[in-house]
C-alpha positions in Angstrom: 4.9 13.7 -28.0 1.6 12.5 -26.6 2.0 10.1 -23.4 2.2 5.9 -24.2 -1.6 5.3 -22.4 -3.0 8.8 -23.6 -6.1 8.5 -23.8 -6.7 5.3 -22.0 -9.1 5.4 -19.1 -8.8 3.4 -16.1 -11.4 2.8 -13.4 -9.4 1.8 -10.3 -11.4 0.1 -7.6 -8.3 -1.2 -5.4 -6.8 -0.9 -2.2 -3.8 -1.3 -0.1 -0.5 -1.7 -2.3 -0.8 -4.3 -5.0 -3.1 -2.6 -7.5 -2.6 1.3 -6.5 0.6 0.4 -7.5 -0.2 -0.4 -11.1 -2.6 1.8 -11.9 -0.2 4.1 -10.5 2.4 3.4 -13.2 -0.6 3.6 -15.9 -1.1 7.0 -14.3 2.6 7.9 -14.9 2.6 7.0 -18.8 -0.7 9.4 -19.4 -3.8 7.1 -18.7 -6.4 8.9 -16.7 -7.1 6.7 -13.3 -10.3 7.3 -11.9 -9.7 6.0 -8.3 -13.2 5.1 -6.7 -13.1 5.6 -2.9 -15.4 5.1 0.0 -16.8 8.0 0.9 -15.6 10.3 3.9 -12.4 7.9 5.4 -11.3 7.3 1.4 -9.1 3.9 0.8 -7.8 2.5 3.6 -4.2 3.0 3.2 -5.0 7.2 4.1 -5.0 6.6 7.6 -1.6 4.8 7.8 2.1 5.6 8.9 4.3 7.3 8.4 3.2 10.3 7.0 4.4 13.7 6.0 2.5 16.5 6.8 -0.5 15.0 7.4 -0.9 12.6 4.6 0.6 9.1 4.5 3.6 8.0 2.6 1.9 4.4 1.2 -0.9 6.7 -0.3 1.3 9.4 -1.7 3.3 7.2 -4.0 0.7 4.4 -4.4 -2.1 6.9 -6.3 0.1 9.1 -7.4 -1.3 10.9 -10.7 -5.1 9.7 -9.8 -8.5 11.6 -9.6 -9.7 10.5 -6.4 -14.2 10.1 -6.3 -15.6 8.9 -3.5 -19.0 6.7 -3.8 -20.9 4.4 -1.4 -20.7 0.9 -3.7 -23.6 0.0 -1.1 -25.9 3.0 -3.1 -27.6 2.0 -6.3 -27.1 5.8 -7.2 -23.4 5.0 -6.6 -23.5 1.7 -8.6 -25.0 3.3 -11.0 -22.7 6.4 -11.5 -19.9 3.7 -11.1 -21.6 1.8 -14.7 -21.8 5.2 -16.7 -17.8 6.1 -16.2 -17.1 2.0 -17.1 -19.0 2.0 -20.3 -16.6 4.8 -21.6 -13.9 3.1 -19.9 -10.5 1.1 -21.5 -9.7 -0.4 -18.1 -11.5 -1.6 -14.8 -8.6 -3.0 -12.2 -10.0 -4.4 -8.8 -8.6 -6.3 -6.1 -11.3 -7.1 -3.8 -11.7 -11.1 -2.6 -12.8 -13.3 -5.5 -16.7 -12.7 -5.6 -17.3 -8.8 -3.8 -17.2 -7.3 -7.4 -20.2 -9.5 -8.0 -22.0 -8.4 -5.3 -21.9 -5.3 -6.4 -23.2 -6.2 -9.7 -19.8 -5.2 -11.3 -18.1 -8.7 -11.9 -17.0 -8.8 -15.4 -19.4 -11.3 -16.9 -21.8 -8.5 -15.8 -19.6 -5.7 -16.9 -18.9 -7.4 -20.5 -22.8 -7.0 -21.2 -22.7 -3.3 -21.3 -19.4 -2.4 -21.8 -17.1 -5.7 -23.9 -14.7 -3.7 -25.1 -13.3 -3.4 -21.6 -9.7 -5.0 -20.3 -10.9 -6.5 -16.9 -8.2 -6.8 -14.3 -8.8 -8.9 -10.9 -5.7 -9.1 -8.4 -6.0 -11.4 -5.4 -4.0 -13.3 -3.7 -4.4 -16.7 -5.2 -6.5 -16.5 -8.0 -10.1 -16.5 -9.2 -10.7 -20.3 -8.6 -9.0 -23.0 -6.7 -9.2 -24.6 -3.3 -7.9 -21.4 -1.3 -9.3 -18.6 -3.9 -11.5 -16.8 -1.5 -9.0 -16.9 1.4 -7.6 -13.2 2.5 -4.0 -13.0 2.0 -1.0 -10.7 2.8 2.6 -10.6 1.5 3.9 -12.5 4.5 1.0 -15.5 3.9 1.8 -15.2 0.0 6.2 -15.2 0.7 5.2 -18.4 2.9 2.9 -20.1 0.5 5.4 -19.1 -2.7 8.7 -20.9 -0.8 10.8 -18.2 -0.8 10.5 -17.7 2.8 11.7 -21.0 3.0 14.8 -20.1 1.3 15.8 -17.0 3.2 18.0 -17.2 6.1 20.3 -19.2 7.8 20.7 -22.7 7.2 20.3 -23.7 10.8 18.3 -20.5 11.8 14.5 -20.1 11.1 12.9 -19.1 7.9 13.1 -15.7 7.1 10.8 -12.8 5.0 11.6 -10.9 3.0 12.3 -6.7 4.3 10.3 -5.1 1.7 6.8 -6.1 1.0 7.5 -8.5 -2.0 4.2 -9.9 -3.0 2.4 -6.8 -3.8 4.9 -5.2 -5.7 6.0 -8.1 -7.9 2.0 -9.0 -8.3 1.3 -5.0 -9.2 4.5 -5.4 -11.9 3.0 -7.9 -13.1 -0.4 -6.7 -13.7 0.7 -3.6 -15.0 2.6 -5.8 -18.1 -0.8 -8.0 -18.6 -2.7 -5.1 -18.9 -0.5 -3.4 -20.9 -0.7 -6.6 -23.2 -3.8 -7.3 -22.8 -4.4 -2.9 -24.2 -2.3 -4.1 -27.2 -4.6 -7.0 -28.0 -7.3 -4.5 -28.1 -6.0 -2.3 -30.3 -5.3 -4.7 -32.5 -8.5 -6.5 -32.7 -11.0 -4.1 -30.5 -11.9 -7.2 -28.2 -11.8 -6.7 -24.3 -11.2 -9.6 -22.3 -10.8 -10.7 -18.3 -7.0 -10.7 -16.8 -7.3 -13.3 -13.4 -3.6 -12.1 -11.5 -2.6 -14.4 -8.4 -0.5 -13.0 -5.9 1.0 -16.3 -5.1 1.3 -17.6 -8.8 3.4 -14.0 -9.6 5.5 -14.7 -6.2 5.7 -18.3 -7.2 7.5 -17.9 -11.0 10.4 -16.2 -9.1 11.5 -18.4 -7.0 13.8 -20.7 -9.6 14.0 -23.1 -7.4 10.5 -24.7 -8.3 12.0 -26.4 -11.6 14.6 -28.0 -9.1 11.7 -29.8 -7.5 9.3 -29.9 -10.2 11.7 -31.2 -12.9 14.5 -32.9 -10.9 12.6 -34.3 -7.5 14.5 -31.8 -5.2 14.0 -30.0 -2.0 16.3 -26.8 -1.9 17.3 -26.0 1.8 18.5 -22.3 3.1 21.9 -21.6 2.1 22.3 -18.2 4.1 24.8 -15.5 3.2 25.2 -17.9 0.5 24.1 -19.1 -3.6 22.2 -22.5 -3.9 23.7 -23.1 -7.3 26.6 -20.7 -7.5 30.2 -20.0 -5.8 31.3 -18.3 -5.0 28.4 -15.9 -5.0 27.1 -14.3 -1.9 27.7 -11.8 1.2 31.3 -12.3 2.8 32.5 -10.6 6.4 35.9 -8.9 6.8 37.3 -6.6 9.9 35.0 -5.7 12.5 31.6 -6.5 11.0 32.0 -5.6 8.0 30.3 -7.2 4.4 30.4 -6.8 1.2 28.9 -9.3 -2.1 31.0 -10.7 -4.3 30.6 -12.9 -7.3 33.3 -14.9 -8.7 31.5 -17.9 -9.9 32.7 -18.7 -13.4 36.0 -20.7 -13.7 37.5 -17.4 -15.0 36.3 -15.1 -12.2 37.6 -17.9 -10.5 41.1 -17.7 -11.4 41.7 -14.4 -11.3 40.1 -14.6 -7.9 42.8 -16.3 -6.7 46.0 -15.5 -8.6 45.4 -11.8 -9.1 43.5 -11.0 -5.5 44.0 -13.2 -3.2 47.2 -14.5 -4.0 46.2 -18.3 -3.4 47.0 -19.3 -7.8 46.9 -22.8 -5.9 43.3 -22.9 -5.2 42.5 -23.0 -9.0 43.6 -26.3 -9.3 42.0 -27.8 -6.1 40.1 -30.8 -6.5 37.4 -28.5 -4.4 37.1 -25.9 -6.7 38.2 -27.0 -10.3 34.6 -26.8 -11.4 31.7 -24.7 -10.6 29.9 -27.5 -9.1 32.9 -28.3 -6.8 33.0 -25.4 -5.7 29.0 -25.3 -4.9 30.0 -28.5 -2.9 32.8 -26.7 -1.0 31.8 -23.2 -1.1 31.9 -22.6 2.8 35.9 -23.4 2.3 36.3 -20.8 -0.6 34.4 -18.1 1.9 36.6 -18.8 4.3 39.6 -17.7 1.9 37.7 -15.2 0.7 37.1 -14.1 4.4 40.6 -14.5 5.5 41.8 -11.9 3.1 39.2 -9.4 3.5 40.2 -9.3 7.7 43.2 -7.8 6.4 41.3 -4.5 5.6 40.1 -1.8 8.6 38.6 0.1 5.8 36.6 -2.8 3.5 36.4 0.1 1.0 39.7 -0.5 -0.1 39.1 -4.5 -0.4 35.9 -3.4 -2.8 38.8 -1.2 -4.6 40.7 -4.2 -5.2 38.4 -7.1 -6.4 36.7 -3.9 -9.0 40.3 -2.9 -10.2 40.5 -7.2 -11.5 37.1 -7.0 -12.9 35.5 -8.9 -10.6 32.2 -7.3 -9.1 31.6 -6.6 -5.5 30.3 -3.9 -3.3 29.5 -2.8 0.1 25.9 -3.5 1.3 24.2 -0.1 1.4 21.6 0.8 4.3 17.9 2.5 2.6 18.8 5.8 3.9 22.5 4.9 1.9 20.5 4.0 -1.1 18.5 7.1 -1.0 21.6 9.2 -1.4 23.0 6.5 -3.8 25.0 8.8 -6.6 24.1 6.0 -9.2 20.2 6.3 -8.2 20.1 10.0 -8.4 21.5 10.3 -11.3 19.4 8.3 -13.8 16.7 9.3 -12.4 15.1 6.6 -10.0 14.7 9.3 -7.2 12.2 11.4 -8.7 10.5 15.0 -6.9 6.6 15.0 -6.5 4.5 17.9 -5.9 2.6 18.2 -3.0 -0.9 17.9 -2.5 -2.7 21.1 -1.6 -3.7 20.2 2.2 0.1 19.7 2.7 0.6 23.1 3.7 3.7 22.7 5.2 5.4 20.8 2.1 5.2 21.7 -1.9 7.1 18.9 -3.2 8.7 15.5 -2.1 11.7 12.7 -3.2 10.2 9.5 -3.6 11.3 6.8 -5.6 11.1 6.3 -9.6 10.1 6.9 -12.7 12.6 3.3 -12.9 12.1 3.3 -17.0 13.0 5.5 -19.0 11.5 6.3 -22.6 13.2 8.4 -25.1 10.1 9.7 -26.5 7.3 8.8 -24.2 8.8 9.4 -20.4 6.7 8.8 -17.5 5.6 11.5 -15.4 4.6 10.9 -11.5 2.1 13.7 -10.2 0.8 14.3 -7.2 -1.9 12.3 -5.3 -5.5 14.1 -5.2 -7.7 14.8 -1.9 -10.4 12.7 -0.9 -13.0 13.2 -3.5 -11.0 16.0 -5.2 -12.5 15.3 -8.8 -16.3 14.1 -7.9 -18.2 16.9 -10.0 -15.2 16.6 -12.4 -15.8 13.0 -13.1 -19.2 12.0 -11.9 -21.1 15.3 -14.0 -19.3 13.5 -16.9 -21.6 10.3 -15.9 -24.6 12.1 -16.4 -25.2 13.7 -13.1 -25.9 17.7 -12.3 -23.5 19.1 -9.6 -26.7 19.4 -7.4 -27.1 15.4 -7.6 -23.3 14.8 -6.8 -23.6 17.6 -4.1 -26.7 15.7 -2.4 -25.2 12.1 -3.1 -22.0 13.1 -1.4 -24.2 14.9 1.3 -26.6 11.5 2.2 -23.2 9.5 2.2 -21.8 12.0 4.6 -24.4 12.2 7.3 -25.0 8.3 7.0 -21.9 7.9 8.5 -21.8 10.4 10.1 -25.0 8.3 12.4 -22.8 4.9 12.0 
């Protein structure tokens, strides 16, 4: 069965995390991903750390399954290589500040006049127009901006981020379903069109807590270990340092919390926790019940044992390196193995995380990351140029800057 985006080619002018990532996961479902680099360094995220055997981790799973080509967008040669691989292109995926595209003559009002058929992806981190459009922006800015930050922590601690980097991988998600929707409009009607993905407005339609200020006037304040709008529902300590989550917030959880668990039937008919919203109002009390019982545990295992044997969920808090070896995770598939690329002589294949869908009929497949420049005659000879023009090209790139 012939890959979901066989066929579909995807010119992928992005950097860092948030689109590698996407074209990335077009990569995995069959779509060839042209990745355009600078010449000589390549994209920026090669020289990072970690890395294993000489190449770094954020670029081996980031443009996985891509044909690395380097070319100088400062080069009308370049430029005009760059136009010849677009015009047979599906998709063109960019994530430069609002307005660098343009300067390169490859914005998509001037990309629609010689190829309209293209879907036009731009990813920044607030948008194509507003009052802070052309400002840079990270994950941490966009987690501050979205309100998030605001909500993670302790309520009389300081705001805090999030561990992973949220904003990039929620807004690369994201982009991969628009352009996946926006390939589905053109097969239905052959029209191309522009896709404008904000880093903040993506971060933004998570957070839930919005439609309590937008709809009811409200300000929602860090609840900690603890749900805003649920309890109880949250991360409770037992003996010795120990956590675990638990979630016993409907009236039946509830109960059986109580009667069956901790052996308190009293509690259910508290005024304090009769209803869900008394027990939002008193849900520091229930974790201290909650708490109490789980000190009587050395082992918190055998607490988890407990509360999953009365059908209530709850589970230990796993480390990354616990997650890694999670049985669960291994076993359908989100920790996949990844061959090598060539210059990693010491290594011929690597774990990394995914493929995290899984089709029947169409699976996704993560290959390998390609060297700097590895398909240049491959792709750029397919653009119209001999092998001594891409050999020269490369060569003037080279020694000028070689001289910077």
């Amino acid at each position: 069965m012939a890959a979901i985006f066989e066929g579909v080619k995807v010119i992928d002018f992005t950097a860092h995390v948030s689109g590698p990532a996407c074209t990335a996961a077009l990569a995995d479902l069959g779509a060839e991903v042209i990745k355009i680099e600078p010449p000589v360094t390549g994209e920026a995220t090669r020289a990072l750390y970690p890395r294993l055997d000489g190449q770094a981790l954020t670029y081996l799973w980031n443009n996985r399954g891509k044909k690395s080509v380097t070319i100088d967008m400062k080069d009308p040669e370049g430029i005009s290589a760059v136009k010849e691989l677009i015009k047979t292109a599906d998709v063109v995926v960019e994530n430069f500040r609002p307005g660098v595209m343009k300067k390169f003559g490859l914005d998509y009002d001037e990309v629609a006049k010689f190829a309209p058929g293209v879907v036009y992806c731009s990813i920044s981190a607030f948008g194509q127009y507003g009052p802070d459009a052309m400002g840079a922006g990270f994950d941490i800015l966009v987690q501050a901006r979205s309100g998030i930050m605001d909500l993670t922590g302790e309520p009389d601690g300081t705001p805090t981020k999030c561990g992973i980097v949220l904003a990039d991988m929620v807004a690369s998600k994201d982009t991969f379903g628009a352009i996946a929707a926006a390939l589905y409009h053109k097969a239905k009607t052959g029209e191309g069109q522009y896709v404008d993905v904000s880093m903040l407005d993506c971060v933004a339609s998570m957070n839930l807590y919005l439609d309590h200020a937008l709809m009811l006037g409200r300000d929602p304040q860090r609840q900690g270990r603890h749900h805003l709008s649920l309890a109880p529902y949250g991360i409770f300590e037992g003996k010795n340092s120990q956590f675990i989550v638990l979630a016993a917030f409907t009236d039946k959880h509830w109960a059986a919390l109580c009667r069956d668990i901790l052996n308190r039937p009293e509690l259910v008919d508290d005024p304090r926790f009769v209803t869900g919203a008394d027990r939002i109002e008193h849900k520091l009390e229930a974790a201290e019940y909650i708490e109490n019982w789980l000190k009587q545990f050395d082992d918190i295992a055998e607490a988890i044992s407990i509360i999953s044997a009365n059908g209530l969920v709850a589970s230990k808090i796993s480390s990354t390196r616990e997650a890694a070896q999670d049985p669960q995770l291994i076993a359908h598939g989100g920790i996949t193995e990844i061959e090598a690329m060539p210059s990693m002589t010491n290594t011929t294949s690597f774990k990394a995380r995914g493929p995290w869908i899984k089709f029947s009929k169409t699976p996704a497949v993560m290959r390998r990351a390609s060297e700097l420049g590895e398909y240049n005659h491959q792709v750029l000879e397919r653009a119209g140029l001999s092998p001594e023009q891409v050999d020269a090209m490369q060569e003037r790139w080279r020694q000028a800057r070689a001289k910077r």
